[in-house]
PDB file of N, CA, C and O in Angstrom:
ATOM      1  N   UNK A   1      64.681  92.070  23.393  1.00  0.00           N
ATOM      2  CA  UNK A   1      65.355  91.396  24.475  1.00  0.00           C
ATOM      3  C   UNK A   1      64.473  90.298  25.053  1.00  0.00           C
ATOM      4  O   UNK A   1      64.972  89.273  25.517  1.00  0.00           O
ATOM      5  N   UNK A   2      63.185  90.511  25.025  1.00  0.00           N
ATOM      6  CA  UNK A   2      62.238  89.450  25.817  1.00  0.00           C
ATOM      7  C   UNK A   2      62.279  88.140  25.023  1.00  0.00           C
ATOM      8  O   UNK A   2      61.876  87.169  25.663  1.00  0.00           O
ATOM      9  N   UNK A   3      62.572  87.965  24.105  1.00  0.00           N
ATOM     10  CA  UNK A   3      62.172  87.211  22.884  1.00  0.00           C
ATOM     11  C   UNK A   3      63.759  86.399  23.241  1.00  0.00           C
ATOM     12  O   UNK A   3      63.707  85.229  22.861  1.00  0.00           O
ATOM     13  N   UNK A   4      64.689  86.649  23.673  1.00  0.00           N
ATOM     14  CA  UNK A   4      65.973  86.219  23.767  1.00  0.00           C
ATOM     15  C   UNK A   4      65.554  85.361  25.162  1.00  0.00           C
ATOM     16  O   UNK A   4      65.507  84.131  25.182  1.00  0.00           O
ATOM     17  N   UNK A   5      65.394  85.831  25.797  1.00  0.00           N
ATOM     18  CA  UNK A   5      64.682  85.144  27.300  1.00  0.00           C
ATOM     19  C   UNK A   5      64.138  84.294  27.285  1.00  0.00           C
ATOM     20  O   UNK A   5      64.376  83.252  27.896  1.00  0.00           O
ATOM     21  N   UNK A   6      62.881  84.633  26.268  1.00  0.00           N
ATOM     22  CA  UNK A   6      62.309  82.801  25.960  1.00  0.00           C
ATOM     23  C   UNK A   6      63.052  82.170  25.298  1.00  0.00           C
ATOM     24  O   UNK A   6      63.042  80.954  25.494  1.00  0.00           O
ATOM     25  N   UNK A   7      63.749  82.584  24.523  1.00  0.00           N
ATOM     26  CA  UNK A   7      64.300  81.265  23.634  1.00  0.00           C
ATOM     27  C   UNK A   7      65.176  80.798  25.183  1.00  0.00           C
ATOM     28  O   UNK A   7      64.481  80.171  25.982  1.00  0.00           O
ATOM     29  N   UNK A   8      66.052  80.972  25.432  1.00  0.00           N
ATOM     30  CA  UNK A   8      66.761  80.945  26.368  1.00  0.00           C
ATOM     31  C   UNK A   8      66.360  79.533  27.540  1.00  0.00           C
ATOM     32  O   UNK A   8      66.970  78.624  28.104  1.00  0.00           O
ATOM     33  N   UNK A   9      64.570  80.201  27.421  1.00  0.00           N
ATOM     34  CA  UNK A   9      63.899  79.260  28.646  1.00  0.00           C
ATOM     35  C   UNK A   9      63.752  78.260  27.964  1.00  0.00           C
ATOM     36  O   UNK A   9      64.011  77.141  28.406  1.00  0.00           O
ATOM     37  N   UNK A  10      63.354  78.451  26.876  1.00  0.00           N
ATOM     38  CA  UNK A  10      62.609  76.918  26.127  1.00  0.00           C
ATOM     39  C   UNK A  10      64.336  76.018  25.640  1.00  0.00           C
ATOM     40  O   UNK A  10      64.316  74.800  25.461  1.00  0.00           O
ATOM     41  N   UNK A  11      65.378  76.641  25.520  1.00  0.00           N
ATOM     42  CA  UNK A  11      66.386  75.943  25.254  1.00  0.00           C
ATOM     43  C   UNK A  11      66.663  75.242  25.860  1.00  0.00           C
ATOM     44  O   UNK A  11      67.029  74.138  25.454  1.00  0.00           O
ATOM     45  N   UNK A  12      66.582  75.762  27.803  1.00  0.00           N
ATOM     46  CA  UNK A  12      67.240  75.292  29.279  1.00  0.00           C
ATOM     47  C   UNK A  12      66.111  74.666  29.203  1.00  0.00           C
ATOM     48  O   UNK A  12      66.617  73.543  29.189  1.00  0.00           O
ATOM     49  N   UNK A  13      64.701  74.404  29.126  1.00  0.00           N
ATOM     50  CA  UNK A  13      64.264  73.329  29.020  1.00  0.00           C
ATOM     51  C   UNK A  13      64.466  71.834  28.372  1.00  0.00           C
ATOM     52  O   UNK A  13      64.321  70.694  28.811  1.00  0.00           O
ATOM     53  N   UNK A  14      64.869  72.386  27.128  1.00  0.00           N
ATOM     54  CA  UNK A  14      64.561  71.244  26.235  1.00  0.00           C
ATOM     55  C   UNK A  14      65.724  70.411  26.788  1.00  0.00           C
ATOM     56  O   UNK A  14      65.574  69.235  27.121  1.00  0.00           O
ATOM     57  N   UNK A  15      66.947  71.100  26.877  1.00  0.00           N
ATOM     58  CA  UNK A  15      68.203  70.562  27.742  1.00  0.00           C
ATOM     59  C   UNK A  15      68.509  69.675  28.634  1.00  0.00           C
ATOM     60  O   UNK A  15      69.331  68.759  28.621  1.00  0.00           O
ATOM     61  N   UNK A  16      67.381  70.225  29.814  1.00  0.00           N
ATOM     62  CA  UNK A  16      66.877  69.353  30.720  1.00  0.00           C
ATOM     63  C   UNK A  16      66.494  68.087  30.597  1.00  0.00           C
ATOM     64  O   UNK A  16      66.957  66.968  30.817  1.00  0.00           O
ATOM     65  N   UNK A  17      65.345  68.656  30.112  1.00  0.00           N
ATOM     66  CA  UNK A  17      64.546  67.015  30.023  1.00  0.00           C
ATOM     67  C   UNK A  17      65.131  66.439  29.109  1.00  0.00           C
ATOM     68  O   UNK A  17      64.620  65.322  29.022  1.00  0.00           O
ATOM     69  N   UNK A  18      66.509  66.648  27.814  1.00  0.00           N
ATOM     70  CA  UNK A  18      66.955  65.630  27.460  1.00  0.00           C
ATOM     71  C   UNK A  18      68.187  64.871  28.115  1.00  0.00           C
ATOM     72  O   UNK A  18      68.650  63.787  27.759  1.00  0.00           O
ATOM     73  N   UNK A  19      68.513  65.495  28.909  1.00  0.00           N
ATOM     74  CA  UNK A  19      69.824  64.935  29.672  1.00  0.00           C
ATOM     75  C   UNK A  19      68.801  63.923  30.931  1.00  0.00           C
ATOM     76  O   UNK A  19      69.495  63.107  31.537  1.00  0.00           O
ATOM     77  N   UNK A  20      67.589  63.933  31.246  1.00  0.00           N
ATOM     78  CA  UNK A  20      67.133  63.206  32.475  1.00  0.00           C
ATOM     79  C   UNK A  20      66.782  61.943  31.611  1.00  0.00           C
ATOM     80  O   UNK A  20      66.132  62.049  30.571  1.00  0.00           O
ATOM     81  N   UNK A  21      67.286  60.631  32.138  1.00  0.00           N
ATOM     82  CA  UNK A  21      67.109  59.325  31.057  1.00  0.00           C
ATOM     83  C   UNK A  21      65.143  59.110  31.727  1.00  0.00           C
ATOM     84  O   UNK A  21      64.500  59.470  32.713  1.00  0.00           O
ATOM     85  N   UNK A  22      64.922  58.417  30.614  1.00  0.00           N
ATOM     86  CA  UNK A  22      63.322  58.307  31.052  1.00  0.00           C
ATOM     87  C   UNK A  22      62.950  56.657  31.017  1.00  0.00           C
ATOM     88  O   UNK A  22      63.269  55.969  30.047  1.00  0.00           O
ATOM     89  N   UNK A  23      62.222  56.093  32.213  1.00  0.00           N
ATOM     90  CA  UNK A  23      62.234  54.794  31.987  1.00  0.00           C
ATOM     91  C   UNK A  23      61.137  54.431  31.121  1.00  0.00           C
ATOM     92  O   UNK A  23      60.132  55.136  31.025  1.00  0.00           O
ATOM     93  N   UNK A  24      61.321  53.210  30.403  1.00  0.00           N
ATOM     94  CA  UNK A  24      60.586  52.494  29.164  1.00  0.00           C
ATOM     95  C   UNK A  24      59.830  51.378  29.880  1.00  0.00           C
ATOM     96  O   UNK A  24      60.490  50.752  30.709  1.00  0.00           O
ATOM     97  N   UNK A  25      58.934  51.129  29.752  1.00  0.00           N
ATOM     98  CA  UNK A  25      58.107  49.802  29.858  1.00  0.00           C
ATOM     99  C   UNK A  25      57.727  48.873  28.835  1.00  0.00           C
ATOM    100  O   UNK A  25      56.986  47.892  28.899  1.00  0.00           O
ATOM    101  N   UNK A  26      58.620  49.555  27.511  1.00  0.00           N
ATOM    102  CA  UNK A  26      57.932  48.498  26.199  1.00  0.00           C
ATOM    103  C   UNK A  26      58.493  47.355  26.033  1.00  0.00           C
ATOM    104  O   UNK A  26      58.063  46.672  25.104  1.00  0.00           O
ATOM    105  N   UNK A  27      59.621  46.804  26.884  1.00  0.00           N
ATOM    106  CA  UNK A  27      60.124  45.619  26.660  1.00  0.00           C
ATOM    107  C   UNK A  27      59.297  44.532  27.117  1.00  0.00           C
ATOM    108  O   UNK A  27      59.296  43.394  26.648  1.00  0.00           O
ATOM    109  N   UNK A  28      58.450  45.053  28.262  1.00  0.00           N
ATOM    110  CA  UNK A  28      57.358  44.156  29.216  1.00  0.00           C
ATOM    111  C   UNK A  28      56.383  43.884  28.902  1.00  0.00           C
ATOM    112  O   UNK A  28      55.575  43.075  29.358  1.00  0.00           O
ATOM    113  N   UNK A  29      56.336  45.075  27.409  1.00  0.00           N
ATOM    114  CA  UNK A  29      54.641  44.802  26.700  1.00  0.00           C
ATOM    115  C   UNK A  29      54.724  43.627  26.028  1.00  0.00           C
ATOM    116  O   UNK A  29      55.618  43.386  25.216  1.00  0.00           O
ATOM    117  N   UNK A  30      53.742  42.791  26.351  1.00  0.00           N
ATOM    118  CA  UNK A  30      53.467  41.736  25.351  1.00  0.00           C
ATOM    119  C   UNK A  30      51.902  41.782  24.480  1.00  0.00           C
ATOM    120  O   UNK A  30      50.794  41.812  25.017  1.00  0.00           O
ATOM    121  N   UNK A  31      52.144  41.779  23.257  1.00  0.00           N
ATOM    122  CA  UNK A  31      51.091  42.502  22.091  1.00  0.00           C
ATOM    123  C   UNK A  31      49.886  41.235  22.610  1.00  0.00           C
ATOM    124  O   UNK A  31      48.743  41.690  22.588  1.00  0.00           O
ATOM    125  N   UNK A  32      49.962  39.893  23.019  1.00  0.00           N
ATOM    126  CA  UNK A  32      48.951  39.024  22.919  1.00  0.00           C
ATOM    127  C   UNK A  32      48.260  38.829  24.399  1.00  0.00           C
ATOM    128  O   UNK A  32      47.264  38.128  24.579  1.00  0.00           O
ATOM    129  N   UNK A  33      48.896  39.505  25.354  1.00  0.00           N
ATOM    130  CA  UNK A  33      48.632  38.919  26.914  1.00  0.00           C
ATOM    131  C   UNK A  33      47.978  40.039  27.022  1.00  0.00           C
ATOM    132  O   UNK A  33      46.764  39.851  27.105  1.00  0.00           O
ATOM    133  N   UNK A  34      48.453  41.653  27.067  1.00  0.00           N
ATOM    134  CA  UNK A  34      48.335  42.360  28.050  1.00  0.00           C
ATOM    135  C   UNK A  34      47.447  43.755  27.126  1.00  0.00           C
ATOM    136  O   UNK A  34      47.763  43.901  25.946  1.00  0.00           O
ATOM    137  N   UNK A  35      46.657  44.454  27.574  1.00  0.00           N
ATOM    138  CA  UNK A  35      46.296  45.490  26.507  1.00  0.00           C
ATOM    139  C   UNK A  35      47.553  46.783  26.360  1.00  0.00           C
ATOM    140  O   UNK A  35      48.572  46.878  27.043  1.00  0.00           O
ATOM    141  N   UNK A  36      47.143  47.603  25.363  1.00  0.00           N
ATOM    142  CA  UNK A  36      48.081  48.442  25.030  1.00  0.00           C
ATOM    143  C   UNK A  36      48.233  49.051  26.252  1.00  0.00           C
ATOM    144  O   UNK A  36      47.456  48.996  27.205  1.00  0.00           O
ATOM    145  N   UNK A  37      49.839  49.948  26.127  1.00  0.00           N
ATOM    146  CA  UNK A  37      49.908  50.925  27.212  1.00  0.00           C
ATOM    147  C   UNK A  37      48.763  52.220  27.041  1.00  0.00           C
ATOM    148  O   UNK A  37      47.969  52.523  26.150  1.00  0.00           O
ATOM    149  N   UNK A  38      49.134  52.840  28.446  1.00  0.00           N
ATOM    150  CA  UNK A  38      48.130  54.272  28.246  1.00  0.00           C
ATOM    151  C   UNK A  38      48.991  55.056  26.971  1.00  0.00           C
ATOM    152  O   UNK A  38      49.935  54.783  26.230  1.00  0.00           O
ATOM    153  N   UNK A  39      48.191  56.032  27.168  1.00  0.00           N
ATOM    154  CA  UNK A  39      48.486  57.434  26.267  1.00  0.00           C
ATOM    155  C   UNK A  39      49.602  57.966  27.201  1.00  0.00           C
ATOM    156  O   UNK A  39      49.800  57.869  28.412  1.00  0.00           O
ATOM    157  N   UNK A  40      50.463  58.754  25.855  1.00  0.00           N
ATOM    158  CA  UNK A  40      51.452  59.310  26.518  1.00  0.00           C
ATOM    159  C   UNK A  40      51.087  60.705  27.423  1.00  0.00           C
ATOM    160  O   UNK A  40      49.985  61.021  26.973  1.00  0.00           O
ATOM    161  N   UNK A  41      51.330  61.377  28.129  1.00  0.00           N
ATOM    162  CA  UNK A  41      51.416  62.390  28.837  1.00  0.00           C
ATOM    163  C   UNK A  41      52.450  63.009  29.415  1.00  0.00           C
ATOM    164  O   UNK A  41      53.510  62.514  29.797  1.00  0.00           O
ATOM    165  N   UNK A  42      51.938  64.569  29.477  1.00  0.00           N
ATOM    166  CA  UNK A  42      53.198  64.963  29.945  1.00  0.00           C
ATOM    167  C   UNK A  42      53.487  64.568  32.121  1.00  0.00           C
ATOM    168  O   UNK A  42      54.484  64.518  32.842  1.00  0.00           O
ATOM    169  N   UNK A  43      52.239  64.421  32.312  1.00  0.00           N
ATOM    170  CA  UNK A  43      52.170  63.476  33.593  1.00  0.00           C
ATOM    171  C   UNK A  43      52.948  62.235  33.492  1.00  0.00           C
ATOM    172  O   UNK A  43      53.839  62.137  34.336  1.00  0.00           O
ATOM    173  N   UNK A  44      52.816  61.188  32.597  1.00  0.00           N
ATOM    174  CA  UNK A  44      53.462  59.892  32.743  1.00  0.00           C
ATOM    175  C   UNK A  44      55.286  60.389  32.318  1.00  0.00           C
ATOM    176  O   UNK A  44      56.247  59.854  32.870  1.00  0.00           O
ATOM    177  N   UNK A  45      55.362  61.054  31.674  1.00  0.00           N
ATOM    178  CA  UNK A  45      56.595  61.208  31.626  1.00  0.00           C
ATOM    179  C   UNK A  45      57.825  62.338  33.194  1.00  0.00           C
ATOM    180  O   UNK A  45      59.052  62.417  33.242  1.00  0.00           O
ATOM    181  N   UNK A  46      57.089  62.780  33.872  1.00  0.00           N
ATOM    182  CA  UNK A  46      57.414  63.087  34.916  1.00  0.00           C
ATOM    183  C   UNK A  46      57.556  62.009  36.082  1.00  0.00           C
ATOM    184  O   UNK A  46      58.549  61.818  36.784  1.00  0.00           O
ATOM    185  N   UNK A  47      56.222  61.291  36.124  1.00  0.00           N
ATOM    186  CA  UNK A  47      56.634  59.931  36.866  1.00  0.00           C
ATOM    187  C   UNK A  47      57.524  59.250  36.609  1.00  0.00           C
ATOM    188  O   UNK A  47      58.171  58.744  37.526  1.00  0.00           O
ATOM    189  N   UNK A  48      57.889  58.984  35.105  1.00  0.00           N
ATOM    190  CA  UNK A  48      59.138  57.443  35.049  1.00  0.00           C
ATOM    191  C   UNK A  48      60.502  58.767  34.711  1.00  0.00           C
ATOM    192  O   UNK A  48      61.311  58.345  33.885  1.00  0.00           O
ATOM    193  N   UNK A  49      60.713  59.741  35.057  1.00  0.00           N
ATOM    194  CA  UNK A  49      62.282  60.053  35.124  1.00  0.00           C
ATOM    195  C   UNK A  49      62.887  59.510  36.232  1.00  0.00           C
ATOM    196  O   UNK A  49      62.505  59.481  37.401  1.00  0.00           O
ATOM    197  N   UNK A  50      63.892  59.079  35.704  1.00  0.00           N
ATOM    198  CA  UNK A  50      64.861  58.738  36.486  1.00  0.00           C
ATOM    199  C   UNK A  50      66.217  59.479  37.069  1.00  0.00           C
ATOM    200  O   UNK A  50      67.302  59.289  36.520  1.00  0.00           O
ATOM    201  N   UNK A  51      66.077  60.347  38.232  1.00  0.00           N
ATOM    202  CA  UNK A  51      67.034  60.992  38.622  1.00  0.00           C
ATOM    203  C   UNK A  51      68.282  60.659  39.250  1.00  0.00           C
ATOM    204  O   UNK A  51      68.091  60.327  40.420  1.00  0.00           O
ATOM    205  N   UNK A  52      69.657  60.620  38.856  1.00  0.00           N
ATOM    206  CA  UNK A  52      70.630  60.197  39.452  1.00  0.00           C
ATOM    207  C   UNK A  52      71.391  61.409  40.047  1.00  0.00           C
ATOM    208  O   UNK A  52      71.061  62.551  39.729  1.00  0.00           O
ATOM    209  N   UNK A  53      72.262  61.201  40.789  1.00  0.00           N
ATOM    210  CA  UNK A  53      73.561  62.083  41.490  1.00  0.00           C
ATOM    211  C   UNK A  53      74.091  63.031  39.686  1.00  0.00           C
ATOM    212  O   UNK A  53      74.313  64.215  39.428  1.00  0.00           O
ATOM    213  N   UNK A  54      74.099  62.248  39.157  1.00  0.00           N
ATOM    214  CA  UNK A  54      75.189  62.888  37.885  1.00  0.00           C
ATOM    215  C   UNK A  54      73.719  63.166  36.745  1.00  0.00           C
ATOM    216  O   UNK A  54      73.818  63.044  35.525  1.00  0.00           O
ATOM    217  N   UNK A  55      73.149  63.335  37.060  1.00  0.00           N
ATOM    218  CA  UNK A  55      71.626  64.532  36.587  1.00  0.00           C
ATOM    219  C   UNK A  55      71.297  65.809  36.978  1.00  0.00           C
ATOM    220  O   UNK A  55      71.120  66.874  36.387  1.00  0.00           O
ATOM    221  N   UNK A  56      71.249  65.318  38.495  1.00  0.00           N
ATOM    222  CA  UNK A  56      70.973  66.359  39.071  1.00  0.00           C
ATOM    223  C   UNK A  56      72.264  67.341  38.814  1.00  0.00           C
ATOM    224  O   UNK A  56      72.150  68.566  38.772  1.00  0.00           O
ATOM    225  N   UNK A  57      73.718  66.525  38.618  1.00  0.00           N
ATOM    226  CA  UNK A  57      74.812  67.573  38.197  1.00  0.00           C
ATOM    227  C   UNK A  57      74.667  68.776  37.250  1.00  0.00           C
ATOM    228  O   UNK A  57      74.793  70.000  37.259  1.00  0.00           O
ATOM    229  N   UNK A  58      74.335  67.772  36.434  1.00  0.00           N
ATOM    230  CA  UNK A  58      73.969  67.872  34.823  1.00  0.00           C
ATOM    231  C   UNK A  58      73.274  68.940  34.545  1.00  0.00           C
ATOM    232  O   UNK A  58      73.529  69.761  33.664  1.00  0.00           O
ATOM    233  N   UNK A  59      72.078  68.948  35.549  1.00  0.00           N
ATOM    234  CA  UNK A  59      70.870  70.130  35.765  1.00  0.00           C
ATOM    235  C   UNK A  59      71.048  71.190  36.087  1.00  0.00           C
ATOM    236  O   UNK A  59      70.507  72.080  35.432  1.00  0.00           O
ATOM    237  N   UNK A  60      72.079  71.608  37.503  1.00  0.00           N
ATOM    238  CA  UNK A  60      72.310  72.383  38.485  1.00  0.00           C
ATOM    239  C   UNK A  60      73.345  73.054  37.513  1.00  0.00           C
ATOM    240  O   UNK A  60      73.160  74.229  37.831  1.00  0.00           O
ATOM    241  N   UNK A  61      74.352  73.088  36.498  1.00  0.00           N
ATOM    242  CA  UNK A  61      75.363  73.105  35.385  1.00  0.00           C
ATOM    243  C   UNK A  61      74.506  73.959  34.406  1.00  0.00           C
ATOM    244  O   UNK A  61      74.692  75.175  34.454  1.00  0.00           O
ATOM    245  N   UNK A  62      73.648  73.504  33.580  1.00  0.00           N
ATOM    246  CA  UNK A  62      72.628  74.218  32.953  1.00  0.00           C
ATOM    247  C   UNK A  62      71.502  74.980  33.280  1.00  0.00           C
ATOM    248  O   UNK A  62      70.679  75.248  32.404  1.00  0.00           O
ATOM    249  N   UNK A  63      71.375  75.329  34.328  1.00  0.00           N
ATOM    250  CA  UNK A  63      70.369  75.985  35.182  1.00  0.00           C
ATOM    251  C   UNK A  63      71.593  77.319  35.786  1.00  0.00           C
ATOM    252  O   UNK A  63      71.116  78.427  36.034  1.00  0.00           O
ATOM    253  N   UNK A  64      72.746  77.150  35.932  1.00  0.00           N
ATOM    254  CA  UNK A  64      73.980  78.108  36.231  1.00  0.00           C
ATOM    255  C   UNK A  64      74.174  78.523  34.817  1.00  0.00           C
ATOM    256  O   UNK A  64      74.033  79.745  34.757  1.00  0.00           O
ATOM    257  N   UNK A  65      74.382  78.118  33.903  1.00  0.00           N
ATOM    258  CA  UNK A  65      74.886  78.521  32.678  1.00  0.00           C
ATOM    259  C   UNK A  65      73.792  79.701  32.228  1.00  0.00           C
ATOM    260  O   UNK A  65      74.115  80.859  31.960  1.00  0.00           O
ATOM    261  N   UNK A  66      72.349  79.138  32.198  1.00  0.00           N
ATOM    262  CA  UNK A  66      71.421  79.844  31.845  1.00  0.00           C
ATOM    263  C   UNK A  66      71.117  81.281  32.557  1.00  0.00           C
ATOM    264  O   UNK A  66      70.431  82.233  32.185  1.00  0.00           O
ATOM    265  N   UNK A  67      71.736  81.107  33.483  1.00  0.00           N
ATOM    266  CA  UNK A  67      71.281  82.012  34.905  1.00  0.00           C
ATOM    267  C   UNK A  67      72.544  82.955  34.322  1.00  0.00           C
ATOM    268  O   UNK A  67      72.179  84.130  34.350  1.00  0.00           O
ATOM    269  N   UNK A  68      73.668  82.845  33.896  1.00  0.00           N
ATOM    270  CA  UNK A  68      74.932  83.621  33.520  1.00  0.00           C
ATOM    271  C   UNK A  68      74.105  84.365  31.755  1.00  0.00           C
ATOM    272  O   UNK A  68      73.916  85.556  31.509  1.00  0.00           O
ATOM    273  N   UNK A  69      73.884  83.533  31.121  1.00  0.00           N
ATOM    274  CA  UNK A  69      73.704  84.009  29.923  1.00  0.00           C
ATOM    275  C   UNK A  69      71.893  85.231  29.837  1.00  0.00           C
ATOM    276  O   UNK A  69      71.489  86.144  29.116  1.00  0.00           O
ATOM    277  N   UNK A  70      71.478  84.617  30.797  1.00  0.00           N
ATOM    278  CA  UNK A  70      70.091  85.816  31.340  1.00  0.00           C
ATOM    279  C   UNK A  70      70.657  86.702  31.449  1.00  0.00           C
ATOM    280  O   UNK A  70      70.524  87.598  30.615  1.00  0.00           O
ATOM    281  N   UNK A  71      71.868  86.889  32.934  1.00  0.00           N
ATOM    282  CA  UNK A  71      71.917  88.307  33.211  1.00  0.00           C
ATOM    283  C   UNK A  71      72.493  88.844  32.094  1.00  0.00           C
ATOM    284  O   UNK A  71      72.305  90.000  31.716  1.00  0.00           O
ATOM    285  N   UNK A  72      73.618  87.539  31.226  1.00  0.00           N
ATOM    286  CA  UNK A  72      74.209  88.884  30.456  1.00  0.00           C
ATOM    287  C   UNK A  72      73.126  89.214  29.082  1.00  0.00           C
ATOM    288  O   UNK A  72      73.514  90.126  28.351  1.00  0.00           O
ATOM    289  N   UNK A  73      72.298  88.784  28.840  1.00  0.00           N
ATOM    290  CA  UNK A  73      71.326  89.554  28.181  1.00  0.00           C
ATOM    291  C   UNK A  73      70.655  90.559  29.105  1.00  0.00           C
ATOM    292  O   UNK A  73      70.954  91.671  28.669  1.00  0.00           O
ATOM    293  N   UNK A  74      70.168  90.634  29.786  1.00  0.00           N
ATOM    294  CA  UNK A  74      69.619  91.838  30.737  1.00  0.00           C
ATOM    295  C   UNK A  74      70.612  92.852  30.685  1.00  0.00           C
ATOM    296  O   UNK A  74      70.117  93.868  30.198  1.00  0.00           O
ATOM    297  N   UNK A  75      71.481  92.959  30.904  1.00  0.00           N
ATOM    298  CA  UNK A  75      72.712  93.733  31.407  1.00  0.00           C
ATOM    299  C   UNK A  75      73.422  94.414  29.997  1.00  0.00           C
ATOM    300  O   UNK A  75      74.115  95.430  30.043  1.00  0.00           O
ATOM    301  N   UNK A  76      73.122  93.674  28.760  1.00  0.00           N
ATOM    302  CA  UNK A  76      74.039  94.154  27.425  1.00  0.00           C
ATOM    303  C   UNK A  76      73.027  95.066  27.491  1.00  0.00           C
ATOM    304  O   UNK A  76      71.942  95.025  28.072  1.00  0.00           O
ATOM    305  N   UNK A  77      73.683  96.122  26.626  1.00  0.00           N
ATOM    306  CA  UNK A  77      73.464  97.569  25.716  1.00  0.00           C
ATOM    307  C   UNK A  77      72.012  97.520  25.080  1.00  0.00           C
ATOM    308  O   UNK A  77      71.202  98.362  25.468  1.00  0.00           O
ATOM    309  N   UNK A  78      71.686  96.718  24.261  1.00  0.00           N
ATOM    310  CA  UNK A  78      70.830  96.133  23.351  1.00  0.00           C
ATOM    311  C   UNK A  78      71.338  94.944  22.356  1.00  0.00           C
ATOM    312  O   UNK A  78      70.557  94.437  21.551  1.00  0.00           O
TER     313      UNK A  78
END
């Protein structure tokens, strides 16, 4: 059963962060003016999300769904 839970978490994750759009700066890079961007991180990618009204929907939707499909793993037989 525990093993169902994580998958579960790492699913409602991955979910997440693909439904939150993430902002880009590579259109601004110019290869001859400016030096490369930084390294990616999981820090820089928390800074440039971009949260809207219909994300946060999006979120609160899959964060309920997940929360339904937990208990009913907790709660089944085996």
């Amino acid at each position: 059963m525990w093993w169902k839970l994580v998958l579960l978490v790492l699913v409602t994750g991955a979910l997440i962060l693909s439904v939150i759009p993430i902002r880009t700066h590579a259109v601004k890079w110019d290869v001859y003016n400016e030096p490369p961007p930084q390294a990616w991180s999981f820090a820089s990618l928390l800074r440039n999300m971009y949260v809207t009204p219909t994300t946060m929907a999006l979120v609160g939707a899959i964060l309920l769904v997940s929360a339904g499909v937990a208990f009913w793993i907790v709660r089944s037989p085996k």
